[in-house]
CHARMM-style PDB file with segment names, atoms N, HN, CA, C and O in Angstrom:
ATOM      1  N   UNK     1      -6.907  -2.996  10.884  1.00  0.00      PROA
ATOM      2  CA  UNK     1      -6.525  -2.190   9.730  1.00  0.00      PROA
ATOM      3  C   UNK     1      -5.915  -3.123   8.685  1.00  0.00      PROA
ATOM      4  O   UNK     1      -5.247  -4.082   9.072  1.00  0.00      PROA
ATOM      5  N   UNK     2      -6.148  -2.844   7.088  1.00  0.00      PROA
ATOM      6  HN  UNK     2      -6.690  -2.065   6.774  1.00  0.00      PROA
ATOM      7  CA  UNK     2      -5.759  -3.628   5.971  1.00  0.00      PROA
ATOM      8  C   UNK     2      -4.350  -3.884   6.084  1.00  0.00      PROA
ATOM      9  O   UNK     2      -3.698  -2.904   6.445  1.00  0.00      PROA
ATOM     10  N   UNK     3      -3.723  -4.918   5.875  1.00  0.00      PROA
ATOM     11  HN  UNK     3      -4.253  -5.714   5.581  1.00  0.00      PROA
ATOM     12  CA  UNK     3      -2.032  -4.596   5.522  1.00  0.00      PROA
ATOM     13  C   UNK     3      -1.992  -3.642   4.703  1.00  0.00      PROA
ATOM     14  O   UNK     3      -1.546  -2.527   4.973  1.00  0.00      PROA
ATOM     15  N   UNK     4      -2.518  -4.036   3.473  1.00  0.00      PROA
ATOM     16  HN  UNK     4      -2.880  -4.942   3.254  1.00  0.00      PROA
ATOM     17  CA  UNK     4      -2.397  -2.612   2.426  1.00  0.00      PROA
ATOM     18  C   UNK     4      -1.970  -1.500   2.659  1.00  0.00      PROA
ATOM     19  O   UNK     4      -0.937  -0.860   2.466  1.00  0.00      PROA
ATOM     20  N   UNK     5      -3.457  -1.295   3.354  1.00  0.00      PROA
ATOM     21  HN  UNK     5      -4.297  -1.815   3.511  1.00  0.00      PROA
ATOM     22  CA  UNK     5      -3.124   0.733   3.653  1.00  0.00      PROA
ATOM     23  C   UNK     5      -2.290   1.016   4.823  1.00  0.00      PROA
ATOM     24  O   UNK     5      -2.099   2.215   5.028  1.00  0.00      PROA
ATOM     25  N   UNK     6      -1.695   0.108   5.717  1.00  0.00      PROA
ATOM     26  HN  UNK     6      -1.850  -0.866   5.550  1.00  0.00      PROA
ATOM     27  CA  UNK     6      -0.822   0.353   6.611  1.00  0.00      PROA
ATOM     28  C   UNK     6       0.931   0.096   5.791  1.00  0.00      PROA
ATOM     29  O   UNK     6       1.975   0.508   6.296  1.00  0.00      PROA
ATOM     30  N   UNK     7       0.867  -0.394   4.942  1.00  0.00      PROA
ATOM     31  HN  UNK     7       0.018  -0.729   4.532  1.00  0.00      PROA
ATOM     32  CA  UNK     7       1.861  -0.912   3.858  1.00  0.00      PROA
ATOM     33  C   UNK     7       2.238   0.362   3.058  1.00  0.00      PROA
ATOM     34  O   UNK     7       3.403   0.702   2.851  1.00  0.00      PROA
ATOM     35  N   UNK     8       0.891   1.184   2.531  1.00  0.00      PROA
ATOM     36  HN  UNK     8      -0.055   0.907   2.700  1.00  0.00      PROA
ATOM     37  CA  UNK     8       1.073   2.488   1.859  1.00  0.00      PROA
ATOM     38  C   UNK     8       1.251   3.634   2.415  1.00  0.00      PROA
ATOM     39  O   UNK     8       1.661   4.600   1.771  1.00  0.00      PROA
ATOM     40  N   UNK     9       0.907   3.693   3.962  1.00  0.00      PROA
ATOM     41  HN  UNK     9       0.575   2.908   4.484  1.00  0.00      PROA
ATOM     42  CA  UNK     9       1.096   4.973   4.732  1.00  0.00      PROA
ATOM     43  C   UNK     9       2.446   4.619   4.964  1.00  0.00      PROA
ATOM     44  O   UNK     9       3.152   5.422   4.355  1.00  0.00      PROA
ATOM     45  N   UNK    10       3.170   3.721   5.611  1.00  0.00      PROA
ATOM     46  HN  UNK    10       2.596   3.069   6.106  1.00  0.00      PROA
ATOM     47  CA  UNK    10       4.995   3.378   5.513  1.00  0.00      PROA
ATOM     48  C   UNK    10       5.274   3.665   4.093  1.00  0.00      PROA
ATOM     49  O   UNK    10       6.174   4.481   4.295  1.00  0.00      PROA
ATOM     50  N   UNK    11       5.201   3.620   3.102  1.00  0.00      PROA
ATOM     51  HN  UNK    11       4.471   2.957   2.938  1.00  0.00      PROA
ATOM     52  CA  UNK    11       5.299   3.668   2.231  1.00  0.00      PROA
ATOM     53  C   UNK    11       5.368   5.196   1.746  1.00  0.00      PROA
ATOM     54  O   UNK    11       6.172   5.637   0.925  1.00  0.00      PROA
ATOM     55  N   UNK    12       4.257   5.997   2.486  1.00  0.00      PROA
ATOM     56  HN  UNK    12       3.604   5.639   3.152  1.00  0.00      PROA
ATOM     57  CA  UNK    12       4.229   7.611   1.645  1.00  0.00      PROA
ATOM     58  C   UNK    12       5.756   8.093   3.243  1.00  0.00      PROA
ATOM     59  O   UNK    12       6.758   8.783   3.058  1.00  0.00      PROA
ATOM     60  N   UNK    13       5.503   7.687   4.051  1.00  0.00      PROA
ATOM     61  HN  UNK    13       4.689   7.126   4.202  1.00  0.00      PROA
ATOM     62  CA  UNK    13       6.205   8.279   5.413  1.00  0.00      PROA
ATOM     63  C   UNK    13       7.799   8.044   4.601  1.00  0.00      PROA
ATOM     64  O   UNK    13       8.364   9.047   4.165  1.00  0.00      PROA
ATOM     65  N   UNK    14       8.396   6.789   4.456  1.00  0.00      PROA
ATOM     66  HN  UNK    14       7.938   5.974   4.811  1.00  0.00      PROA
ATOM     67  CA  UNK    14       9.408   6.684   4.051  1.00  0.00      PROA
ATOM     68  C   UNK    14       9.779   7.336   2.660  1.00  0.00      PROA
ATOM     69  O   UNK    14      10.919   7.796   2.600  1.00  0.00      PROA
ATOM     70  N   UNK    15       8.890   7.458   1.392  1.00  0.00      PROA
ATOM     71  HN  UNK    15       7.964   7.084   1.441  1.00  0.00      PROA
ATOM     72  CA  UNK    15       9.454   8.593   0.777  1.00  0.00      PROA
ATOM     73  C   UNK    15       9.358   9.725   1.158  1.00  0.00      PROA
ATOM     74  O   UNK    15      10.288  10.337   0.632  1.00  0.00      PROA
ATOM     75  N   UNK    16       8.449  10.759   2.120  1.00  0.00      PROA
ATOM     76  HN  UNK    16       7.694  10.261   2.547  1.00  0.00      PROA
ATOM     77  CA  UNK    16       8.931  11.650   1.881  1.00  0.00      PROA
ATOM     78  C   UNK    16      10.440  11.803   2.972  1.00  0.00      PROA
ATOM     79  O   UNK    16      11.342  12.641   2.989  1.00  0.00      PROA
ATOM     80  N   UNK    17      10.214  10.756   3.680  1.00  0.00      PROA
ATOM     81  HN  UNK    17       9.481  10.076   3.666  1.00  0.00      PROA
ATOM     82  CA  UNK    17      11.393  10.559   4.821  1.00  0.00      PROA
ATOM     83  C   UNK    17      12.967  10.817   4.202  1.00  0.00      PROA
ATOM     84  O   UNK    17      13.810  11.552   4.717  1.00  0.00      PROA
ATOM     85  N   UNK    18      13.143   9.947   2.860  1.00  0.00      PROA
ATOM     86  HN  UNK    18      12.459   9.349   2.442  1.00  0.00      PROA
ATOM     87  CA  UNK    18      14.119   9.736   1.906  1.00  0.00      PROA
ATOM     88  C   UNK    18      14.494  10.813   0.934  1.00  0.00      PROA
ATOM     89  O   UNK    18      15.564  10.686   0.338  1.00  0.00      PROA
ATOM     90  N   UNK    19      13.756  11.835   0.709  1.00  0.00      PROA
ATOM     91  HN  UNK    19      12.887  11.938   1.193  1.00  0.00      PROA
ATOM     92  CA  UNK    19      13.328  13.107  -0.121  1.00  0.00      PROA
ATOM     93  C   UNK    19      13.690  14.163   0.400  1.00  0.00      PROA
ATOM     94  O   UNK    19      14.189  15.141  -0.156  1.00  0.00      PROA
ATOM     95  N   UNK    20      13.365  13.946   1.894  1.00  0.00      PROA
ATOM     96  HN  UNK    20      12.959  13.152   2.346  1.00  0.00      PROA
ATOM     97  CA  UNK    20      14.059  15.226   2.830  1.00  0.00      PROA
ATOM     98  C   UNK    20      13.088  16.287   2.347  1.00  0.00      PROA
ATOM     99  O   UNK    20      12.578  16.785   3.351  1.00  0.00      PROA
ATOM    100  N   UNK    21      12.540  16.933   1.078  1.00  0.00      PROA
ATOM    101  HN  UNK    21      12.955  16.528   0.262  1.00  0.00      PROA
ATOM    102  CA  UNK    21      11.684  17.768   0.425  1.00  0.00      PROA
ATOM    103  C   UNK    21      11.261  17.111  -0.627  1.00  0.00      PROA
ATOM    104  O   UNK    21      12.015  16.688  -1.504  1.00  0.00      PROA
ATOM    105  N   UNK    22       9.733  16.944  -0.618  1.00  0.00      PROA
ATOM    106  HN  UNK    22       9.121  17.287   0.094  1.00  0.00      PROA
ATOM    107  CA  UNK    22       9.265  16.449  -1.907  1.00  0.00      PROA
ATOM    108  C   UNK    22       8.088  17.392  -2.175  1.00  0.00      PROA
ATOM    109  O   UNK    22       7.449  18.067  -1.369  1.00  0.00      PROA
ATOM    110  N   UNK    23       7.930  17.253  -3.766  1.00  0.00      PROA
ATOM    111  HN  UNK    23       8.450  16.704  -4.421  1.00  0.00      PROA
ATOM    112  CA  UNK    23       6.990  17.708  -4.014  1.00  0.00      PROA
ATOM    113  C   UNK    23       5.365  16.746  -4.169  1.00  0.00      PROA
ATOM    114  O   UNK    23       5.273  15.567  -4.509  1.00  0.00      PROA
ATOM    115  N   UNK    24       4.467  17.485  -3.881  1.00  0.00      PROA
ATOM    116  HN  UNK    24       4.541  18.444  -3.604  1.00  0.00      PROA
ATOM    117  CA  UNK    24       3.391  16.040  -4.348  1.00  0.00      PROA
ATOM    118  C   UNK    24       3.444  15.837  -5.559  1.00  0.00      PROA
ATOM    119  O   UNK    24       2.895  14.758  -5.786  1.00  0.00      PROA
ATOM    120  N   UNK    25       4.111  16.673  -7.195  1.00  0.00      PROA
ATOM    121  HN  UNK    25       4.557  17.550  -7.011  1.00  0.00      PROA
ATOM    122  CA  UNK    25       4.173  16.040  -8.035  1.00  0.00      PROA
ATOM    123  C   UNK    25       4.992  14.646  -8.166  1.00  0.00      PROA
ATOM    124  O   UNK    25       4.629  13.616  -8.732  1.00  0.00      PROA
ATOM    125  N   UNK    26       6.215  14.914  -7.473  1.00  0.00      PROA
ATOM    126  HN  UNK    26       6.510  15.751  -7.012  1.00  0.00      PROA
ATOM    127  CA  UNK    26       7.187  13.935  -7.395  1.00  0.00      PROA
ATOM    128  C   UNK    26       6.807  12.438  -6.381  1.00  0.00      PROA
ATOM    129  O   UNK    26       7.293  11.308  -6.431  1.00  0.00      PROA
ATOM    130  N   UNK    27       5.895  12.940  -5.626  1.00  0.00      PROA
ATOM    131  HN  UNK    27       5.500  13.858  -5.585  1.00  0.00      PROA
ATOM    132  CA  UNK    27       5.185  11.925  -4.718  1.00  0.00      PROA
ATOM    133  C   UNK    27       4.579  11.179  -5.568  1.00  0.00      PROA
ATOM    134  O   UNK    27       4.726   9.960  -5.489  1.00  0.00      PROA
ATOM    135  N   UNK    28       3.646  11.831  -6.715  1.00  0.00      PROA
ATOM    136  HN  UNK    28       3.526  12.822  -6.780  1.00  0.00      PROA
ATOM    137  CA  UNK    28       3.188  10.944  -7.650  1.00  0.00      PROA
ATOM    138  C   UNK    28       3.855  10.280  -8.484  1.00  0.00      PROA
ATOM    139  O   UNK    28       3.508   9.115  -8.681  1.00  0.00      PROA
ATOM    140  N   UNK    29       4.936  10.800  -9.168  1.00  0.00      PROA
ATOM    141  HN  UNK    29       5.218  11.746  -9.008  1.00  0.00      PROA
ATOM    142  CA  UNK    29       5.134  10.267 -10.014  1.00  0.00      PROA
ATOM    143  C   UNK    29       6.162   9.050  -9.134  1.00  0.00      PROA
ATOM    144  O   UNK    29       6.328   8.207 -10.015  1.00  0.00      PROA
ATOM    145  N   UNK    30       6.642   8.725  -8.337  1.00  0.00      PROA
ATOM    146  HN  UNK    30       6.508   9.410  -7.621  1.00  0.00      PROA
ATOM    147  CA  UNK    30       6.915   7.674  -7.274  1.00  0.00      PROA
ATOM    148  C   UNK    30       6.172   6.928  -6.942  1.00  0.00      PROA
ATOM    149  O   UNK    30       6.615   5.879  -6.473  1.00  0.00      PROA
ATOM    150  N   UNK    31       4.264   7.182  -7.057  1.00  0.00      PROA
ATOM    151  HN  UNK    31       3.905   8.034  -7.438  1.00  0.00      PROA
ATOM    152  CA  UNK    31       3.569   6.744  -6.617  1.00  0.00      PROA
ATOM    153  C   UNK    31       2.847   6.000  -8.035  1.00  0.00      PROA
ATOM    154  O   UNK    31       1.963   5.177  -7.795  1.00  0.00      PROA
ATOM    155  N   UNK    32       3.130   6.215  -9.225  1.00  0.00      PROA
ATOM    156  HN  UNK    32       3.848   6.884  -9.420  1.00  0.00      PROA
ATOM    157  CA  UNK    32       3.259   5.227 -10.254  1.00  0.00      PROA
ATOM    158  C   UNK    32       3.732   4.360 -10.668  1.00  0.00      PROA
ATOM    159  O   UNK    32       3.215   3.732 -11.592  1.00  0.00      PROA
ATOM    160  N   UNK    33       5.108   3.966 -10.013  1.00  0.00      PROA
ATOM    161  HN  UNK    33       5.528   4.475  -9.262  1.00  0.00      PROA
ATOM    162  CA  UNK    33       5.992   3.375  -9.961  1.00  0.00      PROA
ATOM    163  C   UNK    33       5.358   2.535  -8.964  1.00  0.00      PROA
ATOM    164  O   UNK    33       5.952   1.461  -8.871  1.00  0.00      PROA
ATOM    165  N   UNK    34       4.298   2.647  -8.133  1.00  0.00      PROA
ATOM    166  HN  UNK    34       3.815   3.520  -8.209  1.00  0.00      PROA
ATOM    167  CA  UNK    34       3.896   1.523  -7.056  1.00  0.00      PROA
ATOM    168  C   UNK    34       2.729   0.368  -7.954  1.00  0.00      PROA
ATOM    169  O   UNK    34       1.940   0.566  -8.878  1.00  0.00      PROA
ATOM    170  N   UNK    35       3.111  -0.911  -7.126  1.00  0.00      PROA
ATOM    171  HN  UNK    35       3.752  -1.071  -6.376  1.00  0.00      PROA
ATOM    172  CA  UNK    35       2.068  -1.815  -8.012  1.00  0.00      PROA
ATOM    173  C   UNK    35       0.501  -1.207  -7.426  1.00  0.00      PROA
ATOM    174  O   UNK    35      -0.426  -1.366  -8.219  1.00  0.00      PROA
ATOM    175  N   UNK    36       0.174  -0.535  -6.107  1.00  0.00      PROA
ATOM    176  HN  UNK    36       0.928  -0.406  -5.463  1.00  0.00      PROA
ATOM    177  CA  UNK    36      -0.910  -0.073  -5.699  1.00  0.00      PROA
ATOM    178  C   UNK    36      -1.267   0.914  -6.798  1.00  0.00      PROA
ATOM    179  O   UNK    36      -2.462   1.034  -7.068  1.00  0.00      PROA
ATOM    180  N   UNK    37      -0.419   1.597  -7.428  1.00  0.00      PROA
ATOM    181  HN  UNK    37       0.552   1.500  -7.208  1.00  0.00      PROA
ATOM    182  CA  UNK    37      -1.378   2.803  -7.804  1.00  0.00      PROA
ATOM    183  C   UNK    37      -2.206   2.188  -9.038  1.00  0.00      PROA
ATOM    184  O   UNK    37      -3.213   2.822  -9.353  1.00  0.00      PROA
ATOM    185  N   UNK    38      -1.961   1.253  -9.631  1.00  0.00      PROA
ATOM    186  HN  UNK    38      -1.143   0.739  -9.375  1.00  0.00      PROA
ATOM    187  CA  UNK    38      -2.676   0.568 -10.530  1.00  0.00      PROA
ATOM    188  C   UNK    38      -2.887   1.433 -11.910  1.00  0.00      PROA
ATOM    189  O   UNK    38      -3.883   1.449 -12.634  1.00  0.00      PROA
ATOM    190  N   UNK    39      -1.525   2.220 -12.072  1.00  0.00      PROA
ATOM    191  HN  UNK    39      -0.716   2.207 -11.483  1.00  0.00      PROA
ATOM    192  CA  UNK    39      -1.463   3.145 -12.845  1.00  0.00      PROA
ATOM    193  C   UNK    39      -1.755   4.330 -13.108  1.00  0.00      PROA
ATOM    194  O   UNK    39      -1.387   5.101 -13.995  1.00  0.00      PROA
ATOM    195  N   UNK    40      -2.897   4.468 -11.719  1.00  0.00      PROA
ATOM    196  HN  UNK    40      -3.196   3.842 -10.999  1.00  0.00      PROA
ATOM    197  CA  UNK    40      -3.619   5.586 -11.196  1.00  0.00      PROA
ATOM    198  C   UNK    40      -2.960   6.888 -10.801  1.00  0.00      PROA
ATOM    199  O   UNK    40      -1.851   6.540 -10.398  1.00  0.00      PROA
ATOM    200  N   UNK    41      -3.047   8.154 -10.704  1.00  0.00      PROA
ATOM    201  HN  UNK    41      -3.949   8.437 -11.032  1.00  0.00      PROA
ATOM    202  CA  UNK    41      -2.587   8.916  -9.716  1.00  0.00      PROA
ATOM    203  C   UNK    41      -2.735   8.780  -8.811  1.00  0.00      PROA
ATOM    204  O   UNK    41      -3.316   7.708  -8.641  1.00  0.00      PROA
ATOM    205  N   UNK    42      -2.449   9.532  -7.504  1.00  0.00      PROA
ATOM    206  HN  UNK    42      -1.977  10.403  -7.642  1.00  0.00      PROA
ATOM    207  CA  UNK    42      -2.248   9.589  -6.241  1.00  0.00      PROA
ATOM    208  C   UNK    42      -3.402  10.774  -5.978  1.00  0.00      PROA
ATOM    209  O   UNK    42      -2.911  11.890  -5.809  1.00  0.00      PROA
ATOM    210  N   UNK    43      -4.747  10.704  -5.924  1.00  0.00      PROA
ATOM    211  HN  UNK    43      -5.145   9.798  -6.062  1.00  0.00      PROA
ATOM    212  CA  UNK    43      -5.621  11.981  -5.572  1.00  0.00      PROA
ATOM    213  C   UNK    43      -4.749  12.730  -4.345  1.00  0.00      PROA
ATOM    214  O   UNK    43      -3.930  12.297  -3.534  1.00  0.00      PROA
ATOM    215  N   UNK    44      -5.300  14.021  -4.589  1.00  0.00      PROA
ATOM    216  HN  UNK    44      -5.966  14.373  -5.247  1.00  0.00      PROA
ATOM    217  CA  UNK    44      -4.637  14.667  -3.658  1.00  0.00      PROA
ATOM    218  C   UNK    44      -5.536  14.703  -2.243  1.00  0.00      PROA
ATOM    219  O   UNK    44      -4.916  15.097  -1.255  1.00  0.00      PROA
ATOM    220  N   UNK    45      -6.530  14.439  -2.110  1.00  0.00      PROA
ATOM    221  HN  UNK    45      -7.034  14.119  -2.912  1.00  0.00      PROA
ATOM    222  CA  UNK    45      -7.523  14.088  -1.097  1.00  0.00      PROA
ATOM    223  C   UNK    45      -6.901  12.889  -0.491  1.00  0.00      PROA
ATOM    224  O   UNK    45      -6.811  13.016   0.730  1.00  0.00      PROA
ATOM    225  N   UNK    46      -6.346  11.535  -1.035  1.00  0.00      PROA
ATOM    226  HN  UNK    46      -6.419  11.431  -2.027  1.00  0.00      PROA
ATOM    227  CA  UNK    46      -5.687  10.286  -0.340  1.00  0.00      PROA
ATOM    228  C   UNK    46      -4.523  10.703   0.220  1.00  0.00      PROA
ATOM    229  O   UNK    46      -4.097  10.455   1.348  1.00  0.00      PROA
ATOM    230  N   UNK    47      -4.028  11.365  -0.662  1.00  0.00      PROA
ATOM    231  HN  UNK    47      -4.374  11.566  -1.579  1.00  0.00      PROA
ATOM    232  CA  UNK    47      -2.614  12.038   0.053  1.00  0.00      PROA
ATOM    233  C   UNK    47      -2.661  12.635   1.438  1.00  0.00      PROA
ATOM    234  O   UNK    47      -1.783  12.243   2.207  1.00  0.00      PROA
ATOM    235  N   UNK    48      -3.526  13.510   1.886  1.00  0.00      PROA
ATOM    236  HN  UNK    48      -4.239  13.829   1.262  1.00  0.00      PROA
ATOM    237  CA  UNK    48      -4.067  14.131   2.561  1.00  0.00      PROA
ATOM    238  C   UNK    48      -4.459  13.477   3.856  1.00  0.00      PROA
ATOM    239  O   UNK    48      -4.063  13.864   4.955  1.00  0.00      PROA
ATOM    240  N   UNK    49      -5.446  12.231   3.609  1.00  0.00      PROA
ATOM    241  HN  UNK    49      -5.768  11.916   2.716  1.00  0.00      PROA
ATOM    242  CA  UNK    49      -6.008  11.537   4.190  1.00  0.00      PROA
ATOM    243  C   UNK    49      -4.816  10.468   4.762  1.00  0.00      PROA
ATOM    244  O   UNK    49      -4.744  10.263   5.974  1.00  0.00      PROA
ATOM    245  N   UNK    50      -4.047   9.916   3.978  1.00  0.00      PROA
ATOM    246  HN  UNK    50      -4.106  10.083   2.994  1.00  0.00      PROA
ATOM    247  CA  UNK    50      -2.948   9.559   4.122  1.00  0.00      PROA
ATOM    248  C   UNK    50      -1.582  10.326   5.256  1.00  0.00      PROA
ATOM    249  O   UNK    50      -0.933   9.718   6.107  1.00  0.00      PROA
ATOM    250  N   UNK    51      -1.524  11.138   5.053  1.00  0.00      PROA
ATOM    251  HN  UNK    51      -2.051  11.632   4.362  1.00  0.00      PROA
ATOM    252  CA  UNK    51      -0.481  11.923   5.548  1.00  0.00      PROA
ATOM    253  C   UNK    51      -1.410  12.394   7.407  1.00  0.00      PROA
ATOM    254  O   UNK    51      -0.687  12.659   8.367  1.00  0.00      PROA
ATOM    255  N   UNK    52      -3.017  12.405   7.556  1.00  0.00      PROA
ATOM    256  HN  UNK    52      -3.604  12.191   6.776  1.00  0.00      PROA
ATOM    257  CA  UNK    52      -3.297  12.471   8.366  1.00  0.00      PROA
ATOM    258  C   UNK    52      -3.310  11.305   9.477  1.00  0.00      PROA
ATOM    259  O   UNK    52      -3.149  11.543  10.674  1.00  0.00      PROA
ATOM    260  N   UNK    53      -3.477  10.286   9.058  1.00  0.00      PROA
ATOM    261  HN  UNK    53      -3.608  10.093   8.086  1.00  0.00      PROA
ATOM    262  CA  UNK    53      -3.513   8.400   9.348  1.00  0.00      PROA
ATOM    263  C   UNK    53      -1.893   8.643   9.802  1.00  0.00      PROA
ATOM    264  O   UNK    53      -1.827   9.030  10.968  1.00  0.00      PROA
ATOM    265  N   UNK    54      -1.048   8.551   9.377  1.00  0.00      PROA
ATOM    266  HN  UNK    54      -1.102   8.237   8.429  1.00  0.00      PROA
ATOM    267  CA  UNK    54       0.239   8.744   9.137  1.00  0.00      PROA
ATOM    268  C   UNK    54       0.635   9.415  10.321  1.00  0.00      PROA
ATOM    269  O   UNK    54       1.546   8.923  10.987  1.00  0.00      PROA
ATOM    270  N   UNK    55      -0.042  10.708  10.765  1.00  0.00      PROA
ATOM    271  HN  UNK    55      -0.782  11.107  10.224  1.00  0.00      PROA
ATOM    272  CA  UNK    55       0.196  11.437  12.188  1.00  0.00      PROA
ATOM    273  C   UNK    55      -0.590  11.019  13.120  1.00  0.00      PROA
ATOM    274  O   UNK    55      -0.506  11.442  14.273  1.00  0.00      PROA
ATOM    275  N   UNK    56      -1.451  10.138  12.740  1.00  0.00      PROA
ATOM    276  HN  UNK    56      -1.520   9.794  11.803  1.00  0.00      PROA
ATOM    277  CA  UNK    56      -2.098   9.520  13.903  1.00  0.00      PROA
ATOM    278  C   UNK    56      -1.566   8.389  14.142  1.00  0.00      PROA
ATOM    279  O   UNK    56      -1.109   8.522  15.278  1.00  0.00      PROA
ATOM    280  N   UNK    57      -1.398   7.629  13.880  1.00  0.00      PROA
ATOM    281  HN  UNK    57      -1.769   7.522  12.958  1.00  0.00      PROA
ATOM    282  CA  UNK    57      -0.304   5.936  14.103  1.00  0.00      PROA
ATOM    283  C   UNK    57       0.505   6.409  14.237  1.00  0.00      PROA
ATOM    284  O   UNK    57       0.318   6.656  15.429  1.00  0.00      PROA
ATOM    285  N   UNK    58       1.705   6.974  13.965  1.00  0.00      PROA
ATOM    286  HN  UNK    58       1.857   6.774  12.997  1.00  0.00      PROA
ATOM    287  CA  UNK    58       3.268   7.052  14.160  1.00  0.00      PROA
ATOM    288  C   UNK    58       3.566   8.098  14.408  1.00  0.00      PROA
ATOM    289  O   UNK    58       4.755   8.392  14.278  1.00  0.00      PROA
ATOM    290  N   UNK    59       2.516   9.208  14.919  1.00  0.00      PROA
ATOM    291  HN  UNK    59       1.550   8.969  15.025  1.00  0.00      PROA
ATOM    292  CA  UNK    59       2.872  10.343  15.418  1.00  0.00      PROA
ATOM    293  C   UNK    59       4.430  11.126  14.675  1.00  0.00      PROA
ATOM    294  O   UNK    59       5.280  11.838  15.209  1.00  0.00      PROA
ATOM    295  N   UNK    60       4.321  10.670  13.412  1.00  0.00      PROA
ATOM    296  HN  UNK    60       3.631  10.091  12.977  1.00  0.00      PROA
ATOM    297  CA  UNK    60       4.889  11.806  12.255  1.00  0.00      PROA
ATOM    298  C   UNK    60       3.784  12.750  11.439  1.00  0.00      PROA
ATOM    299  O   UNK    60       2.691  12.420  10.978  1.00  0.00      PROA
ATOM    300  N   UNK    61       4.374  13.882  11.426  1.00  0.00      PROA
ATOM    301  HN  UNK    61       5.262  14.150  11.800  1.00  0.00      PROA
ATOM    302  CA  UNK    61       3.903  15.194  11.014  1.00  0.00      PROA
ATOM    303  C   UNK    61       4.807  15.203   9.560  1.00  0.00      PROA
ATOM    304  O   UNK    61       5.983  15.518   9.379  1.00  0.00      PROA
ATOM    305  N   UNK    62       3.728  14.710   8.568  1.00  0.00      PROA
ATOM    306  HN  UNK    62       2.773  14.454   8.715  1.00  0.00      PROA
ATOM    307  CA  UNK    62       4.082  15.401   7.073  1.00  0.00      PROA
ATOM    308  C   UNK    62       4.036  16.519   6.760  1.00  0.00      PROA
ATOM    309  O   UNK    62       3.362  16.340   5.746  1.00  0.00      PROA
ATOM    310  N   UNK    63       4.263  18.007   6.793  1.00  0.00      PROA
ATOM    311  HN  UNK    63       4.810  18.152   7.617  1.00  0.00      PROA
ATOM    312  CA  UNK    63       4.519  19.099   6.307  1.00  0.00      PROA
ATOM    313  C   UNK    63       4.429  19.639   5.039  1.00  0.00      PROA
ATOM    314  O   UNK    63       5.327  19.575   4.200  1.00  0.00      PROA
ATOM    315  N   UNK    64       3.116  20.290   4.857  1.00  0.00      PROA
ATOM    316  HN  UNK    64       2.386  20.343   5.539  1.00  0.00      PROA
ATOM    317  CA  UNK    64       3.238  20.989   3.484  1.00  0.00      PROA
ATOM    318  C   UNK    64       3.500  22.450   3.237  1.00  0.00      PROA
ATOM    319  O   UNK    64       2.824  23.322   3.782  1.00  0.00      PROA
ATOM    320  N   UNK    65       4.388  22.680   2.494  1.00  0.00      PROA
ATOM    321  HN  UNK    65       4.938  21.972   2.052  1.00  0.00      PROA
ATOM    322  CA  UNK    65       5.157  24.271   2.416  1.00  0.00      PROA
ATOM    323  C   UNK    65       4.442  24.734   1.349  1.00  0.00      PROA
ATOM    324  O   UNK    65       4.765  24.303   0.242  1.00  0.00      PROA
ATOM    325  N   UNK    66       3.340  25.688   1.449  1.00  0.00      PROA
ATOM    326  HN  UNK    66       3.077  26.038   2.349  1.00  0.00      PROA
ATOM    327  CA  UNK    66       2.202  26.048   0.198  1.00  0.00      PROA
ATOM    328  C   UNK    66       3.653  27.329  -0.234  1.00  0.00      PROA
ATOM    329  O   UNK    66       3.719  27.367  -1.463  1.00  0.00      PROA
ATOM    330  N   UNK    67       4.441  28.037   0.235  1.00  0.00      PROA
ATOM    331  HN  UNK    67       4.388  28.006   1.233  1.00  0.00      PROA
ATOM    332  CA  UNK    67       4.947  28.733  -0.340  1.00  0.00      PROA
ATOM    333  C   UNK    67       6.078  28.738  -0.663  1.00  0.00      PROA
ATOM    334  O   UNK    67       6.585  29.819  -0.961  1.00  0.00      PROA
ATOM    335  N   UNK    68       6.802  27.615  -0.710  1.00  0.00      PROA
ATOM    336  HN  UNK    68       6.390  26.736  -0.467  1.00  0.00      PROA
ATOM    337  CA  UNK    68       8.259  27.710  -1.689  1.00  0.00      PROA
ATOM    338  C   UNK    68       7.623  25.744  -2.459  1.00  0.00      PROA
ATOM    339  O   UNK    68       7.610  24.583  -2.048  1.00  0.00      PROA
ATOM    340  N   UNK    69       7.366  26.229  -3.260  1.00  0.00      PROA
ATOM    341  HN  UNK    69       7.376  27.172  -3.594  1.00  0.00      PROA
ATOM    342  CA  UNK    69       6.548  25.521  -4.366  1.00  0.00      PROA
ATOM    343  C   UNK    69       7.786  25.663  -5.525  1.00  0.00      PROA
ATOM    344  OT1 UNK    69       7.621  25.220  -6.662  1.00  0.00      PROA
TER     345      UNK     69
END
């Protein structure tokens, strides 16, 4: 596996770790602030894909609350 994307899944785990509750807007706009995003957004499909990688290596469960938005 890339350093990179093992660099960015620690990376999404520890903010939302630090956030205690985040939103994915706020994920992004954190995630602009990264030299990876290359100014880019954060698709919400990588996020996704991300947060699944994420429960598979380190057996953490990212949690999304569709209803207190």
């Amino acid at each position: 596996m890339a350093k990179s994307i093992l660099n960015r899944y620690i990376w999404l785990a520890d903010t939302v770790y630090r956030a205690g509750k985040i939103t994915f807007e706020e994920i992004n706009r954190k995630w602009l602030n990264t030299d990876w995003s290359e100014g880019k957004d954060l698709p919400l499909r990588t996020f996704h894909n991300h947060r699944k990688a994420i429960e598979d290596l380190f057996d953490i469960n990212i949690e999304c609350d569709h209803y207190n938005r």
